[in-house]
N, C-alpha and C positions, 0 to 999 in steps of 0.2 A: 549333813544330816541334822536334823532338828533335834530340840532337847527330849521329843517328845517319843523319835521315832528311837533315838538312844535306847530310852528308857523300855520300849515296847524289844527290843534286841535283846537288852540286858535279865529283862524277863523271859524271854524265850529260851535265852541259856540256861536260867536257871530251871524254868520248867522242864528242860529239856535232859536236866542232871535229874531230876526227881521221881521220874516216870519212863515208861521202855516204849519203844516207836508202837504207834497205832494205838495208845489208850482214846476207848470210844469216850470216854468219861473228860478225860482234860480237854480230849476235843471240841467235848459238849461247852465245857466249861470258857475256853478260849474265843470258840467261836461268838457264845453269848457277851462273855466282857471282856473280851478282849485280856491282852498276857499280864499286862501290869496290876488290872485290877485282880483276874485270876490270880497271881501269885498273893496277894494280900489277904485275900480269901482263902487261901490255903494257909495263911503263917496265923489268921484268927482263926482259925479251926472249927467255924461258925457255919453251919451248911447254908449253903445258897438256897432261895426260896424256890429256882427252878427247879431242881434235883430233887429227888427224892432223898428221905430219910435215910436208908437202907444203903441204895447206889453210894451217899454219901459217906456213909460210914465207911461203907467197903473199899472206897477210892484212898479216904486219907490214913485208912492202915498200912494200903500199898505203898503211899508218898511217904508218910511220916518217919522213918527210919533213914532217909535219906536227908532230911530239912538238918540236920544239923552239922552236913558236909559238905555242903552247896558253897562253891567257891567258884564265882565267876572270870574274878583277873586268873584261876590257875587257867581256862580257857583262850582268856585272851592272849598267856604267854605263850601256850603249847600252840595256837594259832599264829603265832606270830613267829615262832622256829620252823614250824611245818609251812610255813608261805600258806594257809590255807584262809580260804577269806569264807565270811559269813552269809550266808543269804536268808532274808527273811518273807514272807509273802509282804506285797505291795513296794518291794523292792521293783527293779525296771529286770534284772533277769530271773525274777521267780517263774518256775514256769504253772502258767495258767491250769495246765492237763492236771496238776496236783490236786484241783478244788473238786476232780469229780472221786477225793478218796473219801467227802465227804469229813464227817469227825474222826476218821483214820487217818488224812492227810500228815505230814510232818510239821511239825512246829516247826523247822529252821533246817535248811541244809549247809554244811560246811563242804568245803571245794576248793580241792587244788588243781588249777589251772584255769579255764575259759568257762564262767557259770553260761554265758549265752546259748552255748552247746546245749543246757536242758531243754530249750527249746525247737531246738531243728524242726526245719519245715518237712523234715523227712526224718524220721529216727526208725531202726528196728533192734525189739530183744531179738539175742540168739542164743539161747542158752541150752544148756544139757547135762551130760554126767562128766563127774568130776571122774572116773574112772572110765575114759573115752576110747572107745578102739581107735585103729587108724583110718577106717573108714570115718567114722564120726569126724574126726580132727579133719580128715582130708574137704568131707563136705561143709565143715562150718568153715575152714578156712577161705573157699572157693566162694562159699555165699556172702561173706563177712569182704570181701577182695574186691566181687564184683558191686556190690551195693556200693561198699564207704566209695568206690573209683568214680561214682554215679553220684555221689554225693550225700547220701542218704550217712547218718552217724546210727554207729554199730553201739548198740547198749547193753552190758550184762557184767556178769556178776566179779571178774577177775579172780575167779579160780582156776585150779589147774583143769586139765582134760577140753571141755568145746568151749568154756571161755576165754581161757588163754588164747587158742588157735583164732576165737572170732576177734578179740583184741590185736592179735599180732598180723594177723592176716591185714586188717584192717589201716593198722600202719604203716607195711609196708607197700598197700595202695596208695599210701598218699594222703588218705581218709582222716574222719574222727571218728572216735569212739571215747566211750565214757561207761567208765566203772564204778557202780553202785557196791559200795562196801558193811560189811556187817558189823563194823567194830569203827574205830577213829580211821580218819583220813591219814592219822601220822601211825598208826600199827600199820603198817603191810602185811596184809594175812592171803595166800599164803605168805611167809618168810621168802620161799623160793621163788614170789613173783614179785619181791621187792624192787627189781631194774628192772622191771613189766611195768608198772604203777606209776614207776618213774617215767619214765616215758611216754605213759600216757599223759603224767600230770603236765608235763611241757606242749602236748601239740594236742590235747582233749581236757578230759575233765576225773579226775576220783572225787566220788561224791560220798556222803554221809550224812544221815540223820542225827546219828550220837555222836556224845560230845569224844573230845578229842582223850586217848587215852585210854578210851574203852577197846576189849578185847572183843574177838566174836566168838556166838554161842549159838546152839543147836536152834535156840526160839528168834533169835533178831535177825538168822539165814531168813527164818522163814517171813518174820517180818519187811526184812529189806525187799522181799519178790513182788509185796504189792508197789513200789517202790518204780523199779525194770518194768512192768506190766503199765503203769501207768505214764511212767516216761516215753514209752514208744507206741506208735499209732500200727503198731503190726508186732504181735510175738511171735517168733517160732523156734520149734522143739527142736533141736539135733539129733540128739539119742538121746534116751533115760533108758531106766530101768522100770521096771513095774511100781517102785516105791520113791521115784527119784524127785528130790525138791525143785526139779523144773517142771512138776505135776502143779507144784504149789502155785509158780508163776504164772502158770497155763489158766488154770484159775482164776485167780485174778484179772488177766486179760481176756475170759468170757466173761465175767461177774462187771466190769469194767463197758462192754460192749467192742471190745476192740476186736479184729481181726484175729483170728488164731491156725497157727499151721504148725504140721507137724511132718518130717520128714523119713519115708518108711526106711529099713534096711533090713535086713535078712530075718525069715520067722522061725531060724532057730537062733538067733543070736539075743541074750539078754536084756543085750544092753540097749536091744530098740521095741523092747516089749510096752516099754510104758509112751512110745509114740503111737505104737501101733492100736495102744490103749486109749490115746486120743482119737484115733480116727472113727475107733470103732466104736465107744462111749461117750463122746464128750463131743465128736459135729466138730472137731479141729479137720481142715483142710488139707489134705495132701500137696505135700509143694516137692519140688523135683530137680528145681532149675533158680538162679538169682531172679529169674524173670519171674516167675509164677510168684514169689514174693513179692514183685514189686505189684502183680494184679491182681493180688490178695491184697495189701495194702491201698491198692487207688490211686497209686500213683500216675502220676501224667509222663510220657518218655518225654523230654524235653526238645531231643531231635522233631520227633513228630508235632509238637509244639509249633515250633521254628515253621515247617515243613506247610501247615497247612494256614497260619498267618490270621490276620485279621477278620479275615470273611471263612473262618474254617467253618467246620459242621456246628452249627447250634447245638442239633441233635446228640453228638458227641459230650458237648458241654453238659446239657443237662444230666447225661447220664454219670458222668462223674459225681455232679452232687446229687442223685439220689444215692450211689453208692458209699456216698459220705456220709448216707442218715440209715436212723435204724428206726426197727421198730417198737424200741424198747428203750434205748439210752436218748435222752433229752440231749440234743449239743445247740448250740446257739450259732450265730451270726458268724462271731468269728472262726468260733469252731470247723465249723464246713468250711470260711474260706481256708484257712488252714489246712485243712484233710482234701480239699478240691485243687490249689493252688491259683485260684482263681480267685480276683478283686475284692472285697468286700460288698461291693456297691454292685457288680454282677450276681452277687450271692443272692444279696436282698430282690434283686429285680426277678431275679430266677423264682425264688422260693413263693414270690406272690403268683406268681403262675401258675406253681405247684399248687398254689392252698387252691387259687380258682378252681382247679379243675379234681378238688380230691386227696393229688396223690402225696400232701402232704399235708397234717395237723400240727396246731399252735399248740402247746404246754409246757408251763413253769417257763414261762421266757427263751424257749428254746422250739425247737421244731422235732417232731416226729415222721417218718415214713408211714401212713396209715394203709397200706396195702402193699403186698409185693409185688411189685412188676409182674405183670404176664414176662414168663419166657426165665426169672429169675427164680434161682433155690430159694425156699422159703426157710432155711437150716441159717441157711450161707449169711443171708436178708441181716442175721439176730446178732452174728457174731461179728458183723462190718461197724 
């Protein structure tokens, strides 16, 4: 590591003690000058000329009370008991899906076990209520079994009720999954999922935004969900309740453009009120089966792959990557091959065919869907 990229680390710690995940404002700040000049801009108390007066005042009231505990070796040490290693963007396993949070994105994730996992060429949330029946438990665990077996990593939040069940389901498939946490990587929150965590952390990933040592709290749950929403190229609901913070993540993964499903269960039972609140308010998709996730997602069956070979259907082809674009979220190049499982250099060839004939627009260095296919939902279209 360079002296340089040290230094850009060393400041992400610290910005990272100073401020709670998702400040649109540090973001602003970061993304313009970057972490090291950002922190010195903060310690001269001197507004930046891009910012406004006002935003600026209001941001270093929020930091200031913090600037004179900012203690970056206590991170490196609690890091270095906890096995947990540091990830910064322009790292080789940052993952890329993080840059569409925009100035919410996280300054730095910490991680115990395999950072590569943020990336999976396949990832789904599964998340729901922490007060799960045994249906909910029975169906996250069955969806979370068949995907991780398929290779697809299971992402969500490692609480009790459908987290737990998608986490464990997941590894006793054989799978990965990865636990987005609301507190430090070295608190285990729950306490009672503390040999859950572990577990993961050996053959997945516990991941976190804040630094190590911190607790979790009602606003950084809801923080961490754009988080799960962003990491995975398909969210879905197991059970909620009418008020349940997998509403929140749901959110995020339409606001995101990502795929969103939700799983119905009985309409006098509670605790599937707030899925049945997606379906019927929000254009989340009914899913029923591991499969219907994986065709909500766009995934390719790999059998079928195999099956049809070199000279397979074009036709097939194409329709993958237009179900890989939207007509709302800008995704680039690699993005679709990504989300298609198809070549890079296929993507490119494909998408100039697309522009010839229409069914797909240039913008902001990405591509758009500019009509929706005859024969496809124009709901569905928005939220792919």
């Amino acid at each position: 590591m360079t002296d340089e990229r040290r230094q850009e680390a060393a400041a992400r710690v610290a910005l990272s003690l100073l401020t709670e995940p998702g400040d649109a404002d540090m973001g602003a700040l970061v993304a313009t000058y970057g972490a090291s000049q950002t922190m010195e801009i903060i310690r001269s108390g001197t507004a930046p000329a891009e910012m406004p007066t006002r935003t600026w005042k209001a941001a270093i009231v929020r930091w200031a009370p913090r600037l004179s505990v900012l203690d970056g070796h206590d991170q490196r040490e609690r890091a270095r008991r906890a096995n947990a290693r540091l990830v910064i963007p322009g790292d080789e396993e940052w993952p890329d899906a993080l840059a569409e949070l925009g100035v919410h994105a996280p300054l730095l994730l910490w991680v115990r076990g395999e950072p590569a996992l943020l990336s999976s060429e396949q990832s789904v949330a599964l998340v729901g209520a922490r007060a799960a029946t045994g249906y909910g438990e029975h169906v996250a665990s069955e969806f979370a079994d068949a995907l991780a077996g398929r290779g697809a990593s299971v992402v969500s939040g490692g609480a009790y009720g459908i987290d737990g069940a998608a986490h464990r389901a997941a590894l006793g498939a054989g799978g990965h999954t990865v636990a987005i946490m609301a507190g430090g990587v070295d608190r285990p929150y729950p306490a009672g999922h503390a040999h859950l965590l572990a577990q993961i952390a050996r053959t997945g990933a516990v991941v976190s935004e804040l630094p190590l040592g911190v607790t979790p709290s009602r606003w950084r749950f809801l923080s961490r969900n754009r988080v799960i929403a962003a990491l995975s190229d398909v969210t879905v609901v197991v059970e909620a309740g009418w008020r349940s913070g997998s509403l929140n993540t749901a959110g995020h993964a339409a606001s995101l453009g990502r795929p969103l499903g939700a799983v119905p269960g009985p309409i006098t039972s509670p605790a599937s009120m707030g899925c049945h609140r997606l379906l019927r308010e929000f254009d989340a998709v009914c899913v029923t089966t591991p499969e219907e996730v994986r065709e909500l997602a766009g995934w390719e069956d790999p059998v079928e792959t195999r099956e049809r070979g070199a000279d397979g259907d074009a036709g097939s082809a194409t329709n993958r990557l237009i179900d890989a674009l939207s007509v709302r979220a800008v995704r680039d190049i690699d993005t679709i091959a990504r989300r298609t499982g198809q070549a890079r250099d296929e993507v490119q060839a494909a998408i100039g065919l697309l522009l010839l004939d229409g069914t797909v627009i240039a913008a902001d260095g990405g591509y758009l869907l500019a009509t929706v296919p005859q024969g496809r939902d124009a709901t569905a279209r928005d939220h792919s």
